[in-house]
C-alpha positions in Angstrom: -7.1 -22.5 -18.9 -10.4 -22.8 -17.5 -11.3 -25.1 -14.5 -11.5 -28.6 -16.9 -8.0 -27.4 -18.0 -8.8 -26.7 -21.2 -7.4 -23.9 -23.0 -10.1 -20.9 -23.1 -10.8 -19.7 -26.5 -8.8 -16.6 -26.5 -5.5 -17.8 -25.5 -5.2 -21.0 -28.4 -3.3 -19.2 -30.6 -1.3 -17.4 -27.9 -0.7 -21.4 -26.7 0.3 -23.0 -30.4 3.0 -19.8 -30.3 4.6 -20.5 -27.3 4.9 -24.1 -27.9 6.3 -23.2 -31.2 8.8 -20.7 -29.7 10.1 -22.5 -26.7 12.0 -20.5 -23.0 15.5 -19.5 -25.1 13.6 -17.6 -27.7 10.7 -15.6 -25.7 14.4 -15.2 -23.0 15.9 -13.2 -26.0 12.8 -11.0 -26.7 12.9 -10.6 -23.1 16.3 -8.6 -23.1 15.2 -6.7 -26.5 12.7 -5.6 -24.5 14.5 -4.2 -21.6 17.0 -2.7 -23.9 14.4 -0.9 -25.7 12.8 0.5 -22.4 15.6 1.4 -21.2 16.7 3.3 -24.3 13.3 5.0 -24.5 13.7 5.6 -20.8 10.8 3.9 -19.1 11.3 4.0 -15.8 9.6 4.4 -12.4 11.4 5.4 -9.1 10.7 3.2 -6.3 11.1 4.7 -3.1 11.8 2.2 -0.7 14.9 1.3 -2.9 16.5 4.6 -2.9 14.1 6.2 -5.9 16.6 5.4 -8.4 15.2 7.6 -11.4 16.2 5.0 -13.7 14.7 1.7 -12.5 13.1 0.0 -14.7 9.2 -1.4 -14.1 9.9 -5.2 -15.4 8.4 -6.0 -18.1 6.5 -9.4 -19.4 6.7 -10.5 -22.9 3.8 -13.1 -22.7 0.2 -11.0 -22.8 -2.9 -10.8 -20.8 -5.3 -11.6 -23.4 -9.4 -10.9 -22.7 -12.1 -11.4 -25.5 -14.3 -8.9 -26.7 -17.5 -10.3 -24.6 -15.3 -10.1 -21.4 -14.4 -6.4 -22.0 -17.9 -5.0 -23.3 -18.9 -6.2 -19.6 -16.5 -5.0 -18.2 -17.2 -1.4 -19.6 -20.3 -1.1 -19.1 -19.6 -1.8 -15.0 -16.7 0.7 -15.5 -18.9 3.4 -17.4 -21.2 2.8 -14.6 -19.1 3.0 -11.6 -17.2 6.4 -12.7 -20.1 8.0 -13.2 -21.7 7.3 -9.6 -18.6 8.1 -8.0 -19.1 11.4 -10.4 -22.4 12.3 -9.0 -21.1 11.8 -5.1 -18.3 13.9 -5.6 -21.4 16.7 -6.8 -23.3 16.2 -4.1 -21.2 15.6 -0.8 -19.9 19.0 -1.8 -23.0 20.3 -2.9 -26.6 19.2 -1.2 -24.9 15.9 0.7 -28.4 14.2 0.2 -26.9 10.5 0.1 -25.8 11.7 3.8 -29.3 13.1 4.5 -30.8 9.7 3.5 -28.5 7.9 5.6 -26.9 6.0 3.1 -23.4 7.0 4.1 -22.2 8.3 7.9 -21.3 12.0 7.4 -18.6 11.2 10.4 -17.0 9.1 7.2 -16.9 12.1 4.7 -16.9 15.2 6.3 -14.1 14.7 8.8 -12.5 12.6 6.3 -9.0 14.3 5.4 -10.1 13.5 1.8 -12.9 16.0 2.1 -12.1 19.5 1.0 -13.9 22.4 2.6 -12.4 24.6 0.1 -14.7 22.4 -2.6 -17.9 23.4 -0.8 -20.8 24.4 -3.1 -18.6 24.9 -5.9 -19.1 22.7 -9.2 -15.9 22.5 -11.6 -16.0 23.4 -15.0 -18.4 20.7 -17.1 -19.3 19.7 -14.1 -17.0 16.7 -13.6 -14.5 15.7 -10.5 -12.8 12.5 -12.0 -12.1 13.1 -15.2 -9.6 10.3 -15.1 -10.0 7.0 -13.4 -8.2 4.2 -12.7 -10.4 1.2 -11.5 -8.3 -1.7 -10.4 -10.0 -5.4 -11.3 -9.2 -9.0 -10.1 -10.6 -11.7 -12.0 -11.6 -14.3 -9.7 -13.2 -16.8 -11.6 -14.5 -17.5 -15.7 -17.3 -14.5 -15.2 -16.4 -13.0 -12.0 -14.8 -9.5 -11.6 -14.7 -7.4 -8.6 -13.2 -4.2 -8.1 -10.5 -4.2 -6.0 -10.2 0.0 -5.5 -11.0 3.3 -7.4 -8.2 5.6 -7.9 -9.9 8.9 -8.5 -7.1 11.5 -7.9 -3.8 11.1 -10.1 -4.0 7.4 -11.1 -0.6 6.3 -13.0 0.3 3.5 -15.2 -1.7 4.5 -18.9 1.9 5.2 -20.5 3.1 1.9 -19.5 0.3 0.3 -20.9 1.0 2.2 -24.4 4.7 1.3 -24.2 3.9 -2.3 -24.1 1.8 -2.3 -26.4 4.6 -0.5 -28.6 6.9 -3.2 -27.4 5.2 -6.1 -28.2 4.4 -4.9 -32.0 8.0 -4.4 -32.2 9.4 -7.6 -30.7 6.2 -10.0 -31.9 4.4 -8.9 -35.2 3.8 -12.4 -36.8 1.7 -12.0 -33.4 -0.6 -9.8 -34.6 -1.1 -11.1 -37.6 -2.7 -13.5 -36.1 -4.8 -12.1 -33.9 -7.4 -9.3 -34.3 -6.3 -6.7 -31.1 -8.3 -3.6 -29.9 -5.6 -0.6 -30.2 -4.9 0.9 -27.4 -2.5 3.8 -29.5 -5.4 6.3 -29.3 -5.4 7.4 -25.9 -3.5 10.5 -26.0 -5.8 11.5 -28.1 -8.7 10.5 -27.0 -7.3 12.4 -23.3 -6.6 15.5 -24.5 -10.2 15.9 -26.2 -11.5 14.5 -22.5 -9.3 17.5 -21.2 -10.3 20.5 -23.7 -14.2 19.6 -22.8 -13.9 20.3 -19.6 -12.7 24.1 -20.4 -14.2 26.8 -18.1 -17.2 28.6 -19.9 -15.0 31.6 -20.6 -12.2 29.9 -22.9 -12.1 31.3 -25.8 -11.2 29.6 -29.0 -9.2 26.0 -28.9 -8.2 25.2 -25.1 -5.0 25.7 -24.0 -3.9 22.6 -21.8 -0.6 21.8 -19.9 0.6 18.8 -17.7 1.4 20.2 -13.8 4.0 17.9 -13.1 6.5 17.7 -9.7 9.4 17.7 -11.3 11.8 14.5 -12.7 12.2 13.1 -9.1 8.8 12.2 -8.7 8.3 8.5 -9.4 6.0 8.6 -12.6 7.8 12.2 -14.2 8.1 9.4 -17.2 5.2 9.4 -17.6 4.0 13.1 -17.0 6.4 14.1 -19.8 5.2 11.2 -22.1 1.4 12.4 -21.8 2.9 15.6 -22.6 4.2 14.7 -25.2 1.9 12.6 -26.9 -0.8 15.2 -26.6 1.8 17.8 -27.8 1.2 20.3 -25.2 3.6 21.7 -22.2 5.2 19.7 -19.6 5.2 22.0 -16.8 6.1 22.8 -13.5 4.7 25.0 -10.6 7.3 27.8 -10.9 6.8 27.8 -14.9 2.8 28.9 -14.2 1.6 32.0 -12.4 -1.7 33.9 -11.6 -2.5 37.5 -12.4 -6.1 38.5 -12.1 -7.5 35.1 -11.1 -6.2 33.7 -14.7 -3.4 31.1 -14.8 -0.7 32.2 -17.2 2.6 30.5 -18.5 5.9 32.0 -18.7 7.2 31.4 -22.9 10.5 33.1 -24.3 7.2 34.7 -25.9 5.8 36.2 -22.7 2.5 35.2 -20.8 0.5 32.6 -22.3 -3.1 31.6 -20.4 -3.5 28.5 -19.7 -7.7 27.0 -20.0 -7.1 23.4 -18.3 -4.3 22.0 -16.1 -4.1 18.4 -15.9 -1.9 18.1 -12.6 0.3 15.4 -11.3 0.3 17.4 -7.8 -1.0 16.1 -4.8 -3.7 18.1 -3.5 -1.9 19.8 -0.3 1.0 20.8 -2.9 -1.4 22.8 -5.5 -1.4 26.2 -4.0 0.5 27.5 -1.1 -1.8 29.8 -0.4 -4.8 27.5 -0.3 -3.1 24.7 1.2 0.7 23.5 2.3 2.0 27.1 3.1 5.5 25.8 2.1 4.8 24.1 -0.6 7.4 25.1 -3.5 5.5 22.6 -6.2 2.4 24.2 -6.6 1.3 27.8 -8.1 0.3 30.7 -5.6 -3.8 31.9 -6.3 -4.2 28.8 -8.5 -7.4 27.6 -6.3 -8.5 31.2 -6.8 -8.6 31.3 -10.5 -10.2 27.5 -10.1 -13.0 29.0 -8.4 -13.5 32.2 -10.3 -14.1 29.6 -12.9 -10.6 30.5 -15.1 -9.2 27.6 -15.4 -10.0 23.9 -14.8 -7.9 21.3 -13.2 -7.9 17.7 -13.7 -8.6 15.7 -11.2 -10.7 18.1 -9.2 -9.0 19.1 -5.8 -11.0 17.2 -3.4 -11.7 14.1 -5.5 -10.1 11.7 -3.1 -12.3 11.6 -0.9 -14.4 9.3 -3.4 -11.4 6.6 -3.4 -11.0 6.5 0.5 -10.7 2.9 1.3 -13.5 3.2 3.9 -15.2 5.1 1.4 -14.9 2.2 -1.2 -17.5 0.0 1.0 -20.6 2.7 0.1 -19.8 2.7 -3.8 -22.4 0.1 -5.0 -24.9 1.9 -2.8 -23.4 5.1 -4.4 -24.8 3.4 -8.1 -28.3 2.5 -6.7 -29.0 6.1 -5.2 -27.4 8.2 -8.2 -28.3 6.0 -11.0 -31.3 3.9 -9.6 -29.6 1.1 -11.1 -27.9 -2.7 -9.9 -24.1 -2.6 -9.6 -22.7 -4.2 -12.7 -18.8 -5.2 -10.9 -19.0 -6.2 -7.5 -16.7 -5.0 -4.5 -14.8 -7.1 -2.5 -16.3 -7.7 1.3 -14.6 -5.4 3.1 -14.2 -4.8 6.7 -13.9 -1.4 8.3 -11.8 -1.7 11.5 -13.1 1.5 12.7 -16.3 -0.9 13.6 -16.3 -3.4 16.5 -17.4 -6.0 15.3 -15.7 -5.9 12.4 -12.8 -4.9 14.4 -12.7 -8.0 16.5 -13.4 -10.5 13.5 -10.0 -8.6 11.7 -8.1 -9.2 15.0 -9.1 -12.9 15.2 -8.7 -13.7 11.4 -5.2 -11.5 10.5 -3.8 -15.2 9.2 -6.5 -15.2 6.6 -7.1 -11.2 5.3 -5.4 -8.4 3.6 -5.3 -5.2 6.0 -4.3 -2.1 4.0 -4.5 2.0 5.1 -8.0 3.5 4.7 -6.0 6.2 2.8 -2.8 4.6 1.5 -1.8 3.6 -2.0 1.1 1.9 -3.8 0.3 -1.2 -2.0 2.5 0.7 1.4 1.1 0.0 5.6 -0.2 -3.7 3.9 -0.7 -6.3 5.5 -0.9 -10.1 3.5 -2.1 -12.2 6.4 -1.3 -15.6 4.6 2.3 -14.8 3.8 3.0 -12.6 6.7 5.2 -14.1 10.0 3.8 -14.2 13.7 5.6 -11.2 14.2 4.1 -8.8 11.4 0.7 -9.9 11.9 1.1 -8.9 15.7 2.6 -5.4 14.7 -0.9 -5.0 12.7 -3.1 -5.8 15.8 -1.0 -3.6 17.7 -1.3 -1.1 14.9 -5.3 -1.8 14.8 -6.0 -0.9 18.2 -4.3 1.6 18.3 -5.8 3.8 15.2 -9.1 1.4 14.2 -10.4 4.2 11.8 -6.7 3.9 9.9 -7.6 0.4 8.7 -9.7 -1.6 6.6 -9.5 -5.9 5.7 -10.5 -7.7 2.9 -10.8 -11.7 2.7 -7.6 -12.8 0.5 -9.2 -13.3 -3.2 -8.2 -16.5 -5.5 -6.9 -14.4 -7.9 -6.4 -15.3 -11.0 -2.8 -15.9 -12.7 -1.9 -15.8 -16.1 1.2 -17.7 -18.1 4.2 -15.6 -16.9 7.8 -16.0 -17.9 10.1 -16.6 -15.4 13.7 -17.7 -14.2 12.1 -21.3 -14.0 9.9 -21.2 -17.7 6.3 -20.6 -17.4 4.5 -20.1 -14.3 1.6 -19.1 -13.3 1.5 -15.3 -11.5 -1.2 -13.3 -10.4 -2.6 -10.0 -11.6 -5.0 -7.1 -11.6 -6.2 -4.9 -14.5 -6.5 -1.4 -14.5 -8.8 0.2 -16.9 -8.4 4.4 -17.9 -11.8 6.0 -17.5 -12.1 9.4 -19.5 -14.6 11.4 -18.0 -15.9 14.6 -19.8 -18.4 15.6 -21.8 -18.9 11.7 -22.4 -17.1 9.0 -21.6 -14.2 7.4 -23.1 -11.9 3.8 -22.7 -9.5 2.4 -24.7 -10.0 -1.5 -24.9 -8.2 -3.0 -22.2 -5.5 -1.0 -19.6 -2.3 -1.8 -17.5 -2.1 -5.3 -16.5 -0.1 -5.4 -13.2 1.4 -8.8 -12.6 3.0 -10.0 -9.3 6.5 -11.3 -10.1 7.1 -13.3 -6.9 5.9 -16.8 -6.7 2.6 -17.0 -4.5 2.4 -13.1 -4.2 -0.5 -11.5 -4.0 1.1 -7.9 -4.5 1.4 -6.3 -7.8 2.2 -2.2 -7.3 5.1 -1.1 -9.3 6.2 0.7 -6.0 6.4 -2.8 -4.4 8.4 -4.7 -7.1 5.3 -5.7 -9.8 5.6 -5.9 -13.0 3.7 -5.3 -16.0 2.1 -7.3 -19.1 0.7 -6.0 -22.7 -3.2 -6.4 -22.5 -5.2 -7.5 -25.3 -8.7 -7.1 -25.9 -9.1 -10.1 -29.4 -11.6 -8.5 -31.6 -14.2 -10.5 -34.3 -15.3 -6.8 -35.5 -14.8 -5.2 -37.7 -11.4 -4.5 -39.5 -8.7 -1.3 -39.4 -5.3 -1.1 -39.9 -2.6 0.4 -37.7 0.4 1.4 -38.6 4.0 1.9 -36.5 7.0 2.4 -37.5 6.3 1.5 -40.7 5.1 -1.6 -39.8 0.9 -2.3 -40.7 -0.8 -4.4 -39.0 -4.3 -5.7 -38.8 -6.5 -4.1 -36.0 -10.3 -4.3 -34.8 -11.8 -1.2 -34.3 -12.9 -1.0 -29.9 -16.9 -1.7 -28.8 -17.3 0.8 -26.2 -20.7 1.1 -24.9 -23.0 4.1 -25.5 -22.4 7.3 -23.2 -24.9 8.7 -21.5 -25.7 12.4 -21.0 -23.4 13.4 -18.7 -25.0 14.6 -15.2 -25.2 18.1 -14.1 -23.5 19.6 -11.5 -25.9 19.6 -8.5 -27.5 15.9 -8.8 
């Protein structure tokens, strides 16, 4: 509803269904659902409950619905944003002139552990870092987006939002025949043509691409081998790859195949043992050696993190008005770097009204919710403050938006975030909408998976025009994506 109360525009059809359908019935779907995941085997291992393999992510059966207006905004600021955080990557390890000029403290990036001297003056193949992005949104009011962080080195969560997607169709169709939804079905697609454009110069004929995963006890391996899968290339691991020659090869029943573009699920550290972790057992030996020689490309670049530090994040709009000359299009949130005085002392007065999170954590870990934490938990983060300033950053706690959610009681209202996929390659690419990430607990501000979130189906509701998709030999009506106009892409040394 807006503020009047009034139902906004793309949610009165969603609202005649539910009154129509009533707790006991959207209850049952519930359960289909879960069975369906389950049997599918969507799952993500939390680790602070044991990283059981086969937890599911819970799942909600009522979607997050944005119109068409809302999104083409939306990806425009996104196109925008990914590719300034593009052209810093090129030039912090290239000429560093947005540190020359000032804009930036070189203290903040180049003794950032983020930074990768091994990425000094060397531009990957296409010349792009982040060729997949996942920018987390908040919605804070009718027109007001902000992004909340940039995820710019293995962002998770696309096969989730595909699986819902699936889901829904299955469990809902008289739905979509009464709406007219971007599809989102496309992706895989749409990713593994990102990934063959970024081939080194030296491939010859159609790319070869893999998926470097961990192994199945990482927490997102479901999603590794999905991608994989989809895409309908290897699912692989570091001991299944080798280098001979500064070429990647993998080992087939067939003998040695070479491999043109990695898309790897590795931390950075655990790529190559000889580059990095010296006991590393996930990575391959020489791989940043063949990466250099310009054999093979890896996505995301090694080294790309350092554009998604959290004390990083406060430069970004100034990032899009020195690379692209233009105005931000999505806002940041005010953030407060505790490595700073004065922002220091304002954090240490105010904990009972800001988030605190790690300058380089993720997975919503080392947070602090000031409104919701105790006395005692907001003293352990002053404590924690003074001890390593540079460690954390704040944020004022946003009025988030919340969307209808069902729960134990009936409807309530939750709070989210979106996260829209960002293909970055020869041009750019989005699929209409992403992974909506919806915090489950009453009055919680937190939605990570690894902290208990759960997810929703996102629609983007189309007036273009028309296609049909078809699943399980099921058709359905659906629009056809607006995605705005790419760009020529920037070379390496801007």
């Amino acid at each position: 509803m807006n503020a009047e109360g009034v139902i906004r525009s793309p949610y009165a059809e969603m609202a005649r269904f539910l009154d129509a359908t009533g707790q006991e019935a959207l209850d049952q779907k519930r359960r289909e659902a879960e069975v369906l995941f389950r049997r599918i085997g969507v799952t993500f291992a939390v680790y602070t409950e044991g990283g059981d393999p086969e937890r599911l992510i819970p799942f909600d059966v009522i979607p997050r619905i944005l119109s068409r207006a809302e999104w083409e905004r939306l990806g425009q600021g996104l196109e925008q944003r990914v590719r300034a955080l593009n052209a810093f990557l090129a030039d912090v390890y290239g000429p560093k002139k947005i540190i020359e000029a000032g804009r930036i403290p070189a203290e903040l990036v180049l003794q950032n552990e983020g930074y990768l001297k091994q990425m000094e003056g060397f531009t990957p193949p296409g010349g792009v870092y982040t060729v997949i992005s996942g920018i987390d949104l908040v919605r804070t009011g009718a027109d007001e987006f902000y992004v909340l962080e940039d995820n710019c080195r293995t962002p998770s969560g696309v096969s989730y939002m595909l699986e819902n997607r699936e889901a829904m169709l299955r469990l809902f169709p008289e739905l979509f025949t009464r709406h007219r939804i971007a599809p989102v079905s496309h992706y895989p697609e749409e990713l593994l043509e990102t990934l063959k454009s970024i081939a080194p110069a030296s491939c010859a004929g159609d790319p070869k691409v893999v998926v470097l995963t961990p192994g199945p006890y990482n927490s997102a391996y479901y999603e590794h081998s999905f991608l994989a899968d989809e895409m309908g290339v290897e699912l692989v691991e570091g001991a299944d790859l080798f280098v001979r020659d500064a070429m990647v090869f993998m080992r087939t029943t067939a003998g040695p195949q070479k491999v043109d573009v990695i898309y790897r699920r590795i931390d950075d550290e655990y790529l190559d043992p000889e580059a990095f972790l010296p006991d590393s057992a996930l990575g391959v030996p020489g791989l940043m050696a063949a990466y250099k020689a310009g054999n093979v490309a890896l996505a995301n670049a090694p080294g790309a993190g350092i554009a998604d530090d959290k004390a990083v994040y406060p430069y970004v709009p100034e990032m899009v008005r020195f690379y692209l000359g233009e105005e931000p299009i999505l806002s940041n949130v005010p953030t407060f770097m505790c490595e700073r005085e004065a922002d220091r002392e304002h954090v240490l007065a105010n904990l009972d009204k800001l988030v605190v999170k790690l300058a380089r954590g993720s997975g919503g870990y080392g947070m602090l919710v000031g409104p919701h934490a105790t006395e005692e938990q907001r003293a352990d983060f002053a404590a924690r403050i003074r001890a390593r300033p540079g460690d954390y950053i704040a944020q004022p706690t946003l009025a988030l938006s919340t969307v209808p959610t069902l729960c134990e009681e009936g409807f309530a209202p939750r709070h989210v975030d979106l996260r829209p996929f960002v293909l970055f390659g020869k041009t750019v690419r989005m699929v209409p909408g992403g992974l909506t990430r919806v915090a489950l607990r009453q009055g919680s501000l937190v939605v990570n998976s690894s902290q208990g979130g759960g997810t929703k189906d996102t629609w983007v509701v189309e007036d273009a025009a028309m296609q049909t998709q078809t699943l399980g030999g099921m058709t359905q009506s659906q629009s056809l994506p607006t995605i705005p106009a790419p760009r020529a892409a920037p070379s390496g040394d801007n």
